[in-house]
C-alpha atoms as one frame of an Amber mdcrd trajectory, in Angstrom:
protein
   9.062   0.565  11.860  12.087   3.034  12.230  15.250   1.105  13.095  17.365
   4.396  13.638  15.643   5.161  16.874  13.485   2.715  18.692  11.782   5.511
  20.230  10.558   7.281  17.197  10.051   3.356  15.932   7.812   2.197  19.142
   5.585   4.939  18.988   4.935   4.378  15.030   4.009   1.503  15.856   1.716
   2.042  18.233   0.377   4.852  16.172  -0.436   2.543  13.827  -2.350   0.223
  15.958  -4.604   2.864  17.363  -4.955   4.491  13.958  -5.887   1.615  12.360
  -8.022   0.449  15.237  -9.982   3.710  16.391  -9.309   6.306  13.527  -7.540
   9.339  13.587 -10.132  11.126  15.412 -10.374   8.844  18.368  -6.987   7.936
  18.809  -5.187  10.343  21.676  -2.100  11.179  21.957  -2.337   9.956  25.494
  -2.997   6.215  24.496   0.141   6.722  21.392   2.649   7.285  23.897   0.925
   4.681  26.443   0.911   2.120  23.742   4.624   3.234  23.002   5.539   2.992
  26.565   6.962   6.727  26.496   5.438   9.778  28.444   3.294  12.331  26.927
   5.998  14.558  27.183   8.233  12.476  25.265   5.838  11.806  22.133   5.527
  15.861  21.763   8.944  16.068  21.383   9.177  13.800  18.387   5.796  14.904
  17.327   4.710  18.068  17.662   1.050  17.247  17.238  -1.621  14.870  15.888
  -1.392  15.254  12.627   2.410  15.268  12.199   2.189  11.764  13.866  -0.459
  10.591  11.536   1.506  11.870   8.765   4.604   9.532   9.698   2.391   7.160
  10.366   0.862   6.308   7.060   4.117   7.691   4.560   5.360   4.815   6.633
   2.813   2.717   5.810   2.616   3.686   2.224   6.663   3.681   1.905   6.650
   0.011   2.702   3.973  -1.104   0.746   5.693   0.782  -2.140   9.131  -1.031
  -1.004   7.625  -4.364  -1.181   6.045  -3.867  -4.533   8.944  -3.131  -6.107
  10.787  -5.705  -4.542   8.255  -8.337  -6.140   9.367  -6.405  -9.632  12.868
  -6.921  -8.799  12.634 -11.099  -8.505  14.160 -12.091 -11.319  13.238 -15.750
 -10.565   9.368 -14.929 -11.056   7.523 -14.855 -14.351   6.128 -11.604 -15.646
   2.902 -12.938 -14.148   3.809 -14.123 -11.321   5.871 -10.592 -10.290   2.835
  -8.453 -11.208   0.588 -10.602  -8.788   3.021 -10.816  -6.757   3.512  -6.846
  -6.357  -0.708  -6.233  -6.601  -0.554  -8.203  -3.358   2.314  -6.470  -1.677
   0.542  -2.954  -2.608  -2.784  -4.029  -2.094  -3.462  -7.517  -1.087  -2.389
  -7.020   2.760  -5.432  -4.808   3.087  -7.727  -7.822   2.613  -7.916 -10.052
   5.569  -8.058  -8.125   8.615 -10.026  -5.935  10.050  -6.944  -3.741  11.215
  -5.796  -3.640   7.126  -9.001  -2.774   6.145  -9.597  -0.031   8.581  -6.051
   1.465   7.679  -6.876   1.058   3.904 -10.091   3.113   4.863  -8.398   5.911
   6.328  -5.557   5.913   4.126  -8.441   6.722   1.172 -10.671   9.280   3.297
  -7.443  11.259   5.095  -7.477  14.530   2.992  -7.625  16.941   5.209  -4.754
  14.731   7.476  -2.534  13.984   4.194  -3.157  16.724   1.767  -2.161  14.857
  -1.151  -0.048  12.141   0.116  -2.055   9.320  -0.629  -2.419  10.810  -4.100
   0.642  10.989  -4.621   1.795   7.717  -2.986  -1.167   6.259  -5.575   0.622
   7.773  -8.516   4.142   6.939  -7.806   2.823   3.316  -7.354   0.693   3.869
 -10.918   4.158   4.762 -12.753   6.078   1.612 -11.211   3.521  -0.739 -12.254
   3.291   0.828 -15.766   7.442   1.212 -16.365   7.327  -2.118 -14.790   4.733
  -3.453 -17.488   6.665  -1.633 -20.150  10.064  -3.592 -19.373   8.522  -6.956
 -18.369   5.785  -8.051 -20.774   6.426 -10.418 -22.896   6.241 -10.177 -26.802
   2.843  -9.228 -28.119   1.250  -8.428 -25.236   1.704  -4.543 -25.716   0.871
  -3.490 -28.910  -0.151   0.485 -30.744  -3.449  -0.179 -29.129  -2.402  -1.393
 -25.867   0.219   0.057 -23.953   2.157  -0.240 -20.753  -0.055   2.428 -19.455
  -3.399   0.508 -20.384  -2.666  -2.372 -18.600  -1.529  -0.789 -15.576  -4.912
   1.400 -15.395  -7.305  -1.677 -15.596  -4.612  -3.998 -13.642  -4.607  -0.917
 -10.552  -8.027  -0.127 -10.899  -9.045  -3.992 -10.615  -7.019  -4.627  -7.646
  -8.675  -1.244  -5.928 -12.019  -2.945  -6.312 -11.033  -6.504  -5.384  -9.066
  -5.153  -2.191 -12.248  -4.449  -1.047 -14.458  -6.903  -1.946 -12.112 -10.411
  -1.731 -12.884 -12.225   1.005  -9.772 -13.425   0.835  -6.142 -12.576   0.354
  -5.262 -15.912  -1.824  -8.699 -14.729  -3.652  -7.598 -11.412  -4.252  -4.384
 -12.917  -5.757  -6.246 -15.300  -7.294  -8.493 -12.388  -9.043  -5.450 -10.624
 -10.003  -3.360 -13.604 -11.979  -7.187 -14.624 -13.560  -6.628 -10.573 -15.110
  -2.731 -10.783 -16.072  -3.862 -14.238 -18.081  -6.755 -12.542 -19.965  -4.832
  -9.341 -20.886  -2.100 -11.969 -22.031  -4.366 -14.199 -23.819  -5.482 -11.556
 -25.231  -1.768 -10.980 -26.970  -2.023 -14.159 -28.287
C-alpha cells in the first residue's frame, strides 16, 4: 500500500483487512500490528491512535480508487463508453463481489465520526472528474442546453451507488453501467 516504507505499508495493509473484516470498532490495535508483524510499540509510533490509523487507512483506499478511475479516463484506446464503464468499475465496481469490498464500502459510507468529511469529500472530487471527464469526452450531441456534463454525471454516479450494492455481480454491475451510457447516448441521437 505505501512503497516508501514497508513498515508504514504492512500495517495498512493489515489495517485494512481487519477494518474491512471486523469494523472499526472491533478491530484492536493489538491484532493491526499482529497482522503487520510489528510490536504494539511500533504501530504507536507511526500511529498515534485508532483513528489516525483508520484515517490512512481508507484516504488510502479512496486515493486508489480515485487513481484508477482516472486512469480508465486517461486510455486513449477506449471509447467514450467504454472509459466511463470502465472508471464506474474502478470507483465502484470492486465493492461488488466480496464480502471484504462490501464491508469496506459499508464503513467507508457510515465513518463520520472516524472521517469527518473525508468520504464526502473523496465523493465530490470523484463527482467533478466524472463530470469534466463527460464534458471533454462525449461525443457530438450527446450534451446539449438541456443536458449537461453535470447531468449525466449525477444520474451516471448516482446509478452506480445503487447498483454497487445491489449487483450480484461485478461483470453485472458493468454490465448495468454500459446499458446507462447507451441510453443517455441514444438518447443524443
Amino acid at each position: 500500500m505505501e512503497n516508501d516504507d514497508p513498515k508504514r505499508g504492512a500495517v495498512l495493509t493489515a489495517a485494512l483487512g481487519l477494518f474491512g473484516r471486523y469494523g472499526f470498532q472491533k478491530t484492536s490495535m493489538e491484532e493491526v500490528a499482529k497482522g503487520a508483524g510489528i510490536s504494539r510499540p511500533g504501530l504507536y509510533l507511526l500511529f498515534p491512535n485508532k483513528e489516525q490509523l483508520y484515517r490512512a487507512t481508507m484516504q488510502g483506499v479512496m486515493e486508489r480508487a480515485q487513481q484508477a478511475m482516472e486512469a480508465c479516463f486517461a486510455d486513449e484506446s477506449l471509447s467514450f463508453e467504454e472509459r466511463i464503464v470502465t472508471a464506474l468499475d474502478a470507483l465502484m465496481g470492486q465493492y461488488v463481489e466480496t464480502q471484504v469490498a462490501r464491508d469496506l464500502s459499508e464503513l467507508l459510507e457510515n465513518s463520520e465520526p472516524q472521517l469527518g468529511s473525508m468520504f464526502h469529500d473523496y465523493q465530490e472530487k470523484a463527482r467533478a472528474t466524472i463530470s469534466a471527464q463527460v464534458g471533454s469526452l462525449a461525443p457530438p450531441g450527446v450534451l446539449t442546453g438541456e443536458l449537461g456534463a453535470d447531468d449525466v454525471m449525477d444520474v451516471l454516479f448516482s446509478a452506480a451507488l445503487t447498483w454497487k450494492q445491489t449487483a450480484a455481480t461485478r461483470a453485472e454491475f458493468r454490465d448495468r453501467t454500459r446499458r446507462a451510457v447507451r441510453l443517455i447516448c441514444r438518447a443524443a441521437d
